[in-house]
C-alpha positions as CSV (number, residue, x, y, z in Angstrom):
1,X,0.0,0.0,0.0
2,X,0.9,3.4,-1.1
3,X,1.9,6.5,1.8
4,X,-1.7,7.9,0.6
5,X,-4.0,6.2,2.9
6,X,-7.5,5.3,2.2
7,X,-9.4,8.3,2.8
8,X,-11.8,7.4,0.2
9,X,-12.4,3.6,0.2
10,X,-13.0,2.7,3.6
11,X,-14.6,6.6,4.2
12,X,-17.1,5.4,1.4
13,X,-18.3,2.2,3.1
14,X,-19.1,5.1,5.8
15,X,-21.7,6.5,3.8
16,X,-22.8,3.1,2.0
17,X,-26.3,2.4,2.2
18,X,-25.5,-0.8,4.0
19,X,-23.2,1.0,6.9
20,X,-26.0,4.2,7.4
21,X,-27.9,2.1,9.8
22,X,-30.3,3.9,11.5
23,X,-29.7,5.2,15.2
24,X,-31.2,3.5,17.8
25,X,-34.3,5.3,19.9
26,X,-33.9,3.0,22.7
27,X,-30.9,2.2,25.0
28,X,-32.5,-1.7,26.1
29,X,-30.1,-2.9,23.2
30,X,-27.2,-3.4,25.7
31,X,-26.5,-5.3,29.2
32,X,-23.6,-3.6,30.9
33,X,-22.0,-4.8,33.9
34,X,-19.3,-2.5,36.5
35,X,-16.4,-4.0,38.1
36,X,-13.5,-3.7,40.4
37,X,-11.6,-6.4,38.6
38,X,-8.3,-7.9,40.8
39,X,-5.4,-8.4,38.5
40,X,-2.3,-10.1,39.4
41,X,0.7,-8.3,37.9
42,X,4.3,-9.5,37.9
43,X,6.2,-7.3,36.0
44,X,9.5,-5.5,36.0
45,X,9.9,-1.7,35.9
46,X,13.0,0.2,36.6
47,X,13.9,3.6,39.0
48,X,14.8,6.6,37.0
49,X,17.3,8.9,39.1
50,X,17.3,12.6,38.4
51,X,13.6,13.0,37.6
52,X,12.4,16.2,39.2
53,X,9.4,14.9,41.7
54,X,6.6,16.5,40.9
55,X,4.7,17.9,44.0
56,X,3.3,21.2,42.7
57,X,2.0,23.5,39.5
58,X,6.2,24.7,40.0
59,X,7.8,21.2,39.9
60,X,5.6,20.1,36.9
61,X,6.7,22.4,35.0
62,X,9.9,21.9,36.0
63,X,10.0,18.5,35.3
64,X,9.1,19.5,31.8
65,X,11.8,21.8,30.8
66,X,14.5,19.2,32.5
67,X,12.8,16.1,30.3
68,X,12.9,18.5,27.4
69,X,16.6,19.7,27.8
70,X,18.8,18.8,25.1
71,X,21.9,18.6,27.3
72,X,19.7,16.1,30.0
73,X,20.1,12.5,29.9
74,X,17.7,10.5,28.6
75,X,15.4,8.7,30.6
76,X,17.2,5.3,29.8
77,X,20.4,6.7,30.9
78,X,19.0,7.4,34.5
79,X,18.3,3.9,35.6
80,X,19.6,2.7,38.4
81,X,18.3,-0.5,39.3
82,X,14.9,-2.5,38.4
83,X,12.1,-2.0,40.4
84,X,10.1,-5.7,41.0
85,X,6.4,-5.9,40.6
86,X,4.7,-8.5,42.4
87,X,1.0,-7.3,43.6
88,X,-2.4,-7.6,42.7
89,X,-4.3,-4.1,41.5
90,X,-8.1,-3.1,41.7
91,X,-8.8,-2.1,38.1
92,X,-12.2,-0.4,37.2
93,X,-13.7,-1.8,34.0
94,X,-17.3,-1.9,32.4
95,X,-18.7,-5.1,30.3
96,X,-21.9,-4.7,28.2
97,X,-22.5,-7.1,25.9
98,X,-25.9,-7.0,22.9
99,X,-29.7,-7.6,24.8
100,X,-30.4,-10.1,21.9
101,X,-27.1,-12.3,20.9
102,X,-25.8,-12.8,17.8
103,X,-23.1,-14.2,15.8
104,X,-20.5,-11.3,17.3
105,X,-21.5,-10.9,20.9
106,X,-18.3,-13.5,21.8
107,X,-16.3,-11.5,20.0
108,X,-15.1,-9.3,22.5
109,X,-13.5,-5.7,22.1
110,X,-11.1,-4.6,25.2
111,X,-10.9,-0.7,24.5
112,X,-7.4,0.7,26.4
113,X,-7.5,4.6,26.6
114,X,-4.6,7.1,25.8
115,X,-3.2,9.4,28.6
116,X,-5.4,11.8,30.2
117,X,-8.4,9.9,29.9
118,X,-10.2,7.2,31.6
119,X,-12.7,4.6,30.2
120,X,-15.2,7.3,29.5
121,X,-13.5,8.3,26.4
122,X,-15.0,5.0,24.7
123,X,-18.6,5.9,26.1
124,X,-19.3,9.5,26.1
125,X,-22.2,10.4,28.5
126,X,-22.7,13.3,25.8
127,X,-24.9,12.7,23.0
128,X,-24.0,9.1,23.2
129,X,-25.7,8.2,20.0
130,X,-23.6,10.1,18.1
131,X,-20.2,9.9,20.4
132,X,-20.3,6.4,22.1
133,X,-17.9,4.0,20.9
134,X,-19.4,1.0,23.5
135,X,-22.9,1.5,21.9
136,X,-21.7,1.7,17.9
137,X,-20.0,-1.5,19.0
138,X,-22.4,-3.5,20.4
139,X,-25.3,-2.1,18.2
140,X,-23.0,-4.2,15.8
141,X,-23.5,-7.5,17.5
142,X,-19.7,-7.0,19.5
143,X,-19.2,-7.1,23.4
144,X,-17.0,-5.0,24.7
145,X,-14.8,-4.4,27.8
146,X,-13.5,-0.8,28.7
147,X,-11.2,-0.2,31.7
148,X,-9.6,2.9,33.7
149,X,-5.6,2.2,33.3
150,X,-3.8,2.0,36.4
151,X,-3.9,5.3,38.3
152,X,-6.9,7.1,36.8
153,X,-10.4,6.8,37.4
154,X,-11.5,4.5,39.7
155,X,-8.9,2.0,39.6
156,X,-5.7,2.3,41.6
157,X,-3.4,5.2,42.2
158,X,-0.4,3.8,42.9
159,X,3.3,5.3,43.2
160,X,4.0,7.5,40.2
161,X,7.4,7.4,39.7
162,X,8.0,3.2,40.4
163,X,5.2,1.4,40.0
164,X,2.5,2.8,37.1
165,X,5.3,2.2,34.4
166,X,4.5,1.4,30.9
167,X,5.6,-3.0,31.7
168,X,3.0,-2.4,34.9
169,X,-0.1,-1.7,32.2
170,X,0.6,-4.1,30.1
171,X,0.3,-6.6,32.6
172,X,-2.5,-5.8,33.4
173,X,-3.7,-5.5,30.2
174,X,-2.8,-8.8,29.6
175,X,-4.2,-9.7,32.6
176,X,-7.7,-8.5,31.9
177,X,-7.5,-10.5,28.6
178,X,-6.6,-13.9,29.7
179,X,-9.8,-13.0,32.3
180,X,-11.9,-12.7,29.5
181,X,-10.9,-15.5,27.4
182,X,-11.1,-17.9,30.4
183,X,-14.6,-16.8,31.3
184,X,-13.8,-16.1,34.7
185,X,-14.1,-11.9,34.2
186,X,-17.4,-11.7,35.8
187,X,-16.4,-14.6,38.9
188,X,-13.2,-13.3,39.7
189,X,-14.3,-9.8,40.0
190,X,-16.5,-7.5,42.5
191,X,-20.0,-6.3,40.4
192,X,-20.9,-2.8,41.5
193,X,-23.6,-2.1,39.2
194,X,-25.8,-4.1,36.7
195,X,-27.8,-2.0,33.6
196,X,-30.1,-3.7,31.5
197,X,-30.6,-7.0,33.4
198,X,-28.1,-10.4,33.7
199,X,-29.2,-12.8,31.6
200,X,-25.8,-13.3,29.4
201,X,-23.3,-11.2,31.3
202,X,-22.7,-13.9,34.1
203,X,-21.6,-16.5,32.0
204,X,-19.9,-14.4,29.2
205,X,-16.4,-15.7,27.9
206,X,-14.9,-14.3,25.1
207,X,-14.0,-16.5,21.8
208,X,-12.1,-14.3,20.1
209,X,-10.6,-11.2,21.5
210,X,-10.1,-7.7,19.4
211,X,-7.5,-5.2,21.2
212,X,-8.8,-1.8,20.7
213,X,-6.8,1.4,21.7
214,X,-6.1,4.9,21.9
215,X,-2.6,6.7,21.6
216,X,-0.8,5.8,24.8
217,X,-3.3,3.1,25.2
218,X,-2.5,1.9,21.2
219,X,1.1,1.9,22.3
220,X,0.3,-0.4,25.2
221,X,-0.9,-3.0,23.0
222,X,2.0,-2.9,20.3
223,X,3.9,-3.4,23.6
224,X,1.9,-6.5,25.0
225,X,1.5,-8.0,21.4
226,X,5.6,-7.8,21.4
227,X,5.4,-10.2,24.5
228,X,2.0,-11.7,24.0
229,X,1.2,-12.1,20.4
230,X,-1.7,-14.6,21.1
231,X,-3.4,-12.6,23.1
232,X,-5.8,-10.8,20.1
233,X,-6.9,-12.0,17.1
234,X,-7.2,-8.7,15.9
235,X,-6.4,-5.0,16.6
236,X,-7.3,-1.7,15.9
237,X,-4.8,1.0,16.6
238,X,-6.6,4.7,16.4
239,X,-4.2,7.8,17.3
240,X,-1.1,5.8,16.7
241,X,0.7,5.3,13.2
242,X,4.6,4.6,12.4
243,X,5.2,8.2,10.1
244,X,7.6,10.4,9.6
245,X,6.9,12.7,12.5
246,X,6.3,10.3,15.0
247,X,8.0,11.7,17.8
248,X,8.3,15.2,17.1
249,X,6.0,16.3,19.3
250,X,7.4,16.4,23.2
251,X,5.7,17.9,26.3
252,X,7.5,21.1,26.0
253,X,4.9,21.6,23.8
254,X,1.5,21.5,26.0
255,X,1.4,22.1,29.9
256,X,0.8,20.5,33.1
257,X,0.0,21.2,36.7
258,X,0.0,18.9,39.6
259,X,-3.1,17.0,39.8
260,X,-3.7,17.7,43.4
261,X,-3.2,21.5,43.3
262,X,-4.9,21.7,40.2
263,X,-8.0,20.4,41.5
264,X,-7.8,19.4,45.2
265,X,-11.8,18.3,45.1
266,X,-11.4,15.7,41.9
267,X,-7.7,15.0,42.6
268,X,-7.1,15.2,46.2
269,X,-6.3,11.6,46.5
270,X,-3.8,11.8,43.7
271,X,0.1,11.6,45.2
272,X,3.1,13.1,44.5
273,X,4.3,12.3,40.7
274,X,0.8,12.7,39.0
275,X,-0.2,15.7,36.7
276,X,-2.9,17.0,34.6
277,X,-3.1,19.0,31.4
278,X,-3.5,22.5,33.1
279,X,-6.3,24.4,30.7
280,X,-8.8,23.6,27.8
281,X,-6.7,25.5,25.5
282,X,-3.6,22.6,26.1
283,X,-6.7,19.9,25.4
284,X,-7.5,21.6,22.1
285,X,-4.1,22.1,21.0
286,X,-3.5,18.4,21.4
287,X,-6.6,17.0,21.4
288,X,-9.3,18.6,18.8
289,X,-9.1,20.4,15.2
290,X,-10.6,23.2,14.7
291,X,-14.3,23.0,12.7
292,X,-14.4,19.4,13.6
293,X,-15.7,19.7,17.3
294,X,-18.8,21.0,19.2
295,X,-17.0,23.1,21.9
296,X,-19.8,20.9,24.3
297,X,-17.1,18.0,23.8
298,X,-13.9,20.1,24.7
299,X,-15.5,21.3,27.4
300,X,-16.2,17.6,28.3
301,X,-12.9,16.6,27.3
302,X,-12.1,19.0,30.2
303,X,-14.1,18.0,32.8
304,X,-13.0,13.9,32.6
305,X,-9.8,14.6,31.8
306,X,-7.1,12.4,34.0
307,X,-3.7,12.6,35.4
308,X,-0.8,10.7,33.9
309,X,2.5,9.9,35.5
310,X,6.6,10.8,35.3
311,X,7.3,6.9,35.2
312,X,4.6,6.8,32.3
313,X,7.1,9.1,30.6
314,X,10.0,7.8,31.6
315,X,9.3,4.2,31.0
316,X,8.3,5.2,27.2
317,X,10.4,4.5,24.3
318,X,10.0,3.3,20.5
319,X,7.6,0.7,19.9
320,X,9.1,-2.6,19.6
321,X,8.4,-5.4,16.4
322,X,5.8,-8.0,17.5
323,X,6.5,-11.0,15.4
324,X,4.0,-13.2,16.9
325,X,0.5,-11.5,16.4
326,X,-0.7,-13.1,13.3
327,X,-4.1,-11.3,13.0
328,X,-5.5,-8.4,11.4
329,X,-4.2,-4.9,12.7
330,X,-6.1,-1.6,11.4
331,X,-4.5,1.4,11.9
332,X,-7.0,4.8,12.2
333,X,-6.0,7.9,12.4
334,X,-7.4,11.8,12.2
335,X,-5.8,13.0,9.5
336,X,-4.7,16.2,11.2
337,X,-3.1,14.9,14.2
338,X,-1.2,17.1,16.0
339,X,0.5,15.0,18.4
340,X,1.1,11.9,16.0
341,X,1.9,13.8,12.7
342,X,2.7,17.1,13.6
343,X,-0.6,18.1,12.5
344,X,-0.8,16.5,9.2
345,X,-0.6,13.2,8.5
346,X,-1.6,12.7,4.7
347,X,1.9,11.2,2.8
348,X,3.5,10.2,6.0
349,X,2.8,6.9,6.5
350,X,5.8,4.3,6.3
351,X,4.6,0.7,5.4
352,X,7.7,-1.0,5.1
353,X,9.0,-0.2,8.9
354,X,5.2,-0.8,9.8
355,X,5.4,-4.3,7.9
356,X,9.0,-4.9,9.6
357,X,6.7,-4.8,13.1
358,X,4.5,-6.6,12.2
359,X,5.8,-9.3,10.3
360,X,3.2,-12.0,11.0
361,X,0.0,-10.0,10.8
362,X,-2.7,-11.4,8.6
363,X,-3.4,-7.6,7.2
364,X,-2.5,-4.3,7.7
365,X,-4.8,-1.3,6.9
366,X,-3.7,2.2,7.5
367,X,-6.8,4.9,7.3
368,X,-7.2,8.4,7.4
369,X,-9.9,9.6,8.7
370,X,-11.0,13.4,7.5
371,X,-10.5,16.6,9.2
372,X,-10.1,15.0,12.6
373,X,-7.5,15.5,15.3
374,X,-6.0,13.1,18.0
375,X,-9.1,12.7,19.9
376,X,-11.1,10.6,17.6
377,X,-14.3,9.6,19.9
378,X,-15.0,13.5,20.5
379,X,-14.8,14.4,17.0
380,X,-18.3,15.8,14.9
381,X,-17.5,12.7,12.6
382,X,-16.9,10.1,15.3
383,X,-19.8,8.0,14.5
384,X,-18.8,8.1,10.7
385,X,-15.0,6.4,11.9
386,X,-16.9,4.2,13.8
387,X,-18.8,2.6,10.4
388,X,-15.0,2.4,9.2
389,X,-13.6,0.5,12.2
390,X,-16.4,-1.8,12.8
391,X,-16.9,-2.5,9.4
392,X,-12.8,-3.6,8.7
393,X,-13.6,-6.2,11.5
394,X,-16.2,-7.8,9.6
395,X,-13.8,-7.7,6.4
396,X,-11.7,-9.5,8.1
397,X,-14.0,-12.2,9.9
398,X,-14.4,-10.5,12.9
């Protein structure tokens, strides 16, 4: 495949008369399920000397500029000893599977979010006809799992600097998945809430499993595919893409404060070494392109917005090849991206180094999707992308 991506093949099937389904009026099409799941982690992370703590607006800024320095070491070159995970974490997730099942509902999508939001990004409590990612999903037949990553929403908040590292969440990423595919996700877990009833959700076990993320969240699941290439049989990787100017975007570029004296009422529990974008402006710059947004959704971009973490940053580096996933791997993306293209990503796109990793995958389908930014759920043509995605599974026999 060409560097120009598909703007116009798989955005025609969004306007086909076959993919213009009719919205649903009624919301007793789903059965979702909350949970405090427990998930054993054993990983390996690594202490990062030098990095500025972060305990106020001051230090997280500071923390930027030294990061950002050209004369300061890298973040690999301030290790100084590995840091052994061995502990079980309370992670926050939400199941709903289709009311009436069909020949998808085992087919189960596990959504990871990007930084700086939880699990509502998939399921938008605005407009969610339009915005919901969990109801254009299962409308489609699919179950779906979405989950707060370690240290935002309601699932734990652990050291910052140590412990929520990027080899932490993929374990339990991985964790969550070999839940689902053994059938134990409901059993081993706490239910908080029920919506819609039971009847399937209690013995749900997933037959095939689709890996669905966003950004930092995408980046996760190259990462556990590199270790774990069984664990989906198929993924779809929005706000990430291997281009030419990947990379060039660093945080010297968009602001933070500490979480905790940004807002001591939503983030008072949060401790030292978490921050937060600081101001709606830094969430459009990075998030949103102009004309392609109702200013309803930065606004609510703003108000679920979640802290991130200096040993997410440190613990960060290229993505690594992942010979072993042999299944179908869809890369979407807004085609002005600020943060993953530098704000344009039309005739950036580099197949070969994305072929070299992923050298085993059934099919790779890069997509464009127009005049959005890096926030693809909150976008005035999210529901259009979501014809896109959905429908490439079903290409593909999922």
């Amino acid at each position: 495949m060409s560097n120009l991506l598909h703007l116009a093949s798989l955005g025609a099937l969004a306007l086909s008369p076959m993919a213009a389904a009719a919205p649903s009026t009624h919301t007793n099409f789903k059965q979702c399920v909350q949970l405090q799941v427990p998930v054993p982690v054993v990983a390996t992370n690594y202490h990062y000397t030098m990095m500025p703590q972060v305990d106020s607006n001051i230090d997280a800024i500071d923390w930027t500029v030294n990061v950002t320095t050209w004369s300061s070491k890298p973040a690999k070159d301030r290790i100084s000893g590995p840091v052994p995970v061995d502990r079980t974490f309370s992670i926050s997730a939400q199941l709903c599977v289709p009311s009436e099942t069909g020949d998808k509902a085992e087919i189960l999508q596990i959504a990871t979010p990007g930084l700086g939001f939880d699990k509502r990004y998939w399921d938008a409590e605005i407009k969610p006809e339009e915005y919901s990612y969990v109801d254009a999903a299962v409308k489609k037949g699919y179950s779906i799992l979405t989950y707060d990553r370690l240290g935002t929403g309601k699932s734990d908040k652990p050291d910052a600097y140590d412990i929520v590292q990027i080899p932490t969440e993929v374990e339990v990423l991985a964790g969550l998945t070999r839940l689902a595919r053994s059938g134990e996700l409901i059993s081993s877990s706490k239910v908080l809430s029920t919506a819609g009833g039971k009847t399937t959700i209690p013995d749900f076990k997933a037959s095939k499993i689709v890996q669905v993320g966003h950004s930092f969240g995408s980046f996760l699941i190259t990462s556990m595919l590199t270790l774990y290439g069984d664990l989906a049989d198929g993924a779809i990787l929005t706000a990430f893409l291997i281009n030419t100017q990947l990379g060039k975007i660093d945080v010297l570029h968009y602001d933070h404060e500490f979480a905790r004296q940004h807002d001591p009422v939503r983030f008072g529990e949060y401790p030292s070494g978490y921050f937060v974008l600081n101001t709606e402006s830094c969430i459009q710059k990075l998030f949103f392109r102009k004309g392609a947004f109702e200013p309803k959704m930065l606004t609510y971009a703003e108000k679920i917005k979640q802290p991130e973490t200096v040993g997410e940053y440190a613990s960060e580096g290229p993505p690594s090849p992942a010979p072993e996933f042999k299944g179908p791997i869809h890369f979407f993306n807004g085609e002005f991206d600020n943060f993953v293209c530098l704000g344009d990503c039309r005739d950036t796109y580099l197949e070969e180094e994305t072929r070299n990793m992923y050298p085993g995958a059934s099919d790779i389908y890069p997509y464009l999707q127009p005049n959005t930014g890096h926030a693809l759920t909150l976008a005035t043509n999210a529901s259009a992308g979501y014809e896109v995605m959905l429908q490439y599974l079903d290409s593909q026999g999922l």
